[in-house]
N, C-alpha and C positions, 0 to 999 in steps of 0.2 A: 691234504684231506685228513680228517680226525677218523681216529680210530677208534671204533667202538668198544673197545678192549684195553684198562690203563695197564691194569697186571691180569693178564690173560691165568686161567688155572691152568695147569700143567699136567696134560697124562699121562700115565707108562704103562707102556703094555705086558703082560707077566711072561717071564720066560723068554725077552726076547731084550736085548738093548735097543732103548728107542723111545720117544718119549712124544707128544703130542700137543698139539693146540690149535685154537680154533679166533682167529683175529682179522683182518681187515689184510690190505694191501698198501703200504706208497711204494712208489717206483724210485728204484735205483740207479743212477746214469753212471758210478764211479768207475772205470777203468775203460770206460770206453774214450778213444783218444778224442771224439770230439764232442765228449762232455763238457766243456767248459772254455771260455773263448775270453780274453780278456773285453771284448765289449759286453760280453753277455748274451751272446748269442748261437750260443753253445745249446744242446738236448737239456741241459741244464741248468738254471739261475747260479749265477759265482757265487752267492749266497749260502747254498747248501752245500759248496767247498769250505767252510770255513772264514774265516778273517784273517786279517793281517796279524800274524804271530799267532795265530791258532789255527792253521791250515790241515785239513783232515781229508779230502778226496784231490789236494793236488801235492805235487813234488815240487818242493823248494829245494833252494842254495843254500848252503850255510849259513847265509844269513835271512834267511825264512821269505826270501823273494823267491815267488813262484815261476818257473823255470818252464820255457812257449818251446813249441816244437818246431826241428829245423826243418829245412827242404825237404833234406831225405828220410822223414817222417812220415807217419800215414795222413796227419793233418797238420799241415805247417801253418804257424801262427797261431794253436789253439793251445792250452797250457796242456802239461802231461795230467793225465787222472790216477788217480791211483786207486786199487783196493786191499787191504789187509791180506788178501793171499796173494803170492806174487811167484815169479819162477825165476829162484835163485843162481842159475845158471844163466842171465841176463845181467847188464850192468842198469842200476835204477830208474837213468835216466831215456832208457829204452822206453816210449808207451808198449810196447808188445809183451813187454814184463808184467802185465798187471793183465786181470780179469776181465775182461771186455763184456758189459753190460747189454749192449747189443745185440750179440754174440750167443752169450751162454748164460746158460738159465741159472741163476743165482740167489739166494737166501741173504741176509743179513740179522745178526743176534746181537743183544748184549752181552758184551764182553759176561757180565755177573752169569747170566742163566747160562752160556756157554761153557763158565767153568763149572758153576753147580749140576748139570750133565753130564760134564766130560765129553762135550763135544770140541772139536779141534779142527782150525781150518783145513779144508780140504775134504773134511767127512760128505758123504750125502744126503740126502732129501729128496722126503717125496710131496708133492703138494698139490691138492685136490684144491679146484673153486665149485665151492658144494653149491652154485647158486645154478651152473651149468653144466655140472658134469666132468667137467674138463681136467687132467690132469697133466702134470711134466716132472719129471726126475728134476733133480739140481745140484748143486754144489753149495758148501756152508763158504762164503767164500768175501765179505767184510763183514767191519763191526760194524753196528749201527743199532736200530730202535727193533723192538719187535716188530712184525708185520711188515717187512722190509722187502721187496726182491729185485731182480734186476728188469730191465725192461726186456730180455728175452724171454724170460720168465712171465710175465704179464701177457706177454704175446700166445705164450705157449699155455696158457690157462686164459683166454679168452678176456682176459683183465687191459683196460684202457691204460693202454703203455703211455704213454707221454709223460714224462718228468717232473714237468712241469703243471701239467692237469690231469694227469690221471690218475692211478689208483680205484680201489672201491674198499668203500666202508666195513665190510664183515664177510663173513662165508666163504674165508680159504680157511682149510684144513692145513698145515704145517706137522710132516713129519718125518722126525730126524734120525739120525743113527749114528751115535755116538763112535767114535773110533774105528769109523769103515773104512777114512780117507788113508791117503798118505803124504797128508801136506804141502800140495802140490797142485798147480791147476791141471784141469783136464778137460779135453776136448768133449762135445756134446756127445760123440759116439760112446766115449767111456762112460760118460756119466748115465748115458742111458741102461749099458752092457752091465756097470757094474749097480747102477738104481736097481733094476730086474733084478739081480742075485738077489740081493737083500727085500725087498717085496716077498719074494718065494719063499725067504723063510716064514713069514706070517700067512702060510698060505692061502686063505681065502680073504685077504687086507680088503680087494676091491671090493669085494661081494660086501663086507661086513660096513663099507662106507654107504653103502645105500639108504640106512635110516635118516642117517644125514642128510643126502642128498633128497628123499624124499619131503624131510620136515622142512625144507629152505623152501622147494617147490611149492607147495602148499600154503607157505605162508602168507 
């Protein structure tokens, strides 16, 4: 699904780390273990893992063959997924090491605007679908394009999850908080516990999203 947004502008809000935008959605399947299947029949096209010698959402061998999950896997015969934040205290070829899509609600950035922020995997997110009202804390948690999130994410903001066919064109809000995380994945409970703290510092953030949410309405 095209994004009505090539380079979305960027805003920041005064006195607070945090920064803002307003772009479409595609859905993300990366770290969930049965993203990817070598027939293709996986939550997601092998396609949008990469190619041969350029493999980006699966875990390869040494020599950049991508690497199916055993028995005692959560999905045996599907390849492992990977996403850019992982829990280092696993060995890689673990799927349970990587972010599950599925699971927990998740953001994707460009590596470029992520350094130019100083945002850092693991940090939080909060993300409004101004078309519905809907909102979910999240985790910054791969690389990828802007206007990215996971399919938990899609779920939890009322966006048509499927990988494969869903997304929508415009009217999520995306915002970020630079240096909240601490590089590490976290469970939904955290992400919410610690979403909330940072919310409250911008005290009335929801209230102030209402003109948004009314101009979408209306349109």
């Amino acid at each position: 699904m095209a994004l009505h947004c090539i380079e979305c502008p960027i805003g920041r809000l005064p006195d607070v780390r945090a920064f803002f935008f307003i772009s479409g959605m595609t859905i993300d399947a990366d770290g969930a273990p049965n993203a990817y299947h070598p027939d293709d029949s996986g939550l997601d096209a092998v396609a949008n893992a990469g190619a041969p010698g350029n493999w980006n959402g699966i875990i390869t061998d040494e020599d950049g063959t991508p690497l199916i999950q055993q028995e005692t896997d959560p999905f045996p015969g599907y390849y492992i997924s990977c996403t850019s934040l992982f829990d280092s205290t696993k060995t890689f070829t673990d799927p349970t090491t990587y972010v599950d899509a599925s699971r927990i609600p998740y953001i994707a950035l460009p590596q470029e605007l992520a350094d130019r922020e100083g945002m850092r995997l693991g940090d939080f997110a909060f993300v409004v679908n101004l078309e519905n009202g809907k909102s979910s804390y999240a985790i910054y948690a791969d690389v990828g394009k802007i206007g990215e999130g996971s399919i938990a994410l899609a779920e939890g903001l009322g966006v048509p999850s499927d990988a494969r066919h869903g997304g929508q064109s415009d009217g999520i809000l995306y915002l970020s908080f630079p240096g909240s995380g601490d590089q590490r994945p976290r469970t939904m409970a955290e992400i919410r516990i610690e979403g909330e703290k940072l919310l409250s510092q911008l005290g009335k953030m929801k209230e102030a999203l209402t003109p948004f949410r009314t101009t979408r309405h209306a349109d």
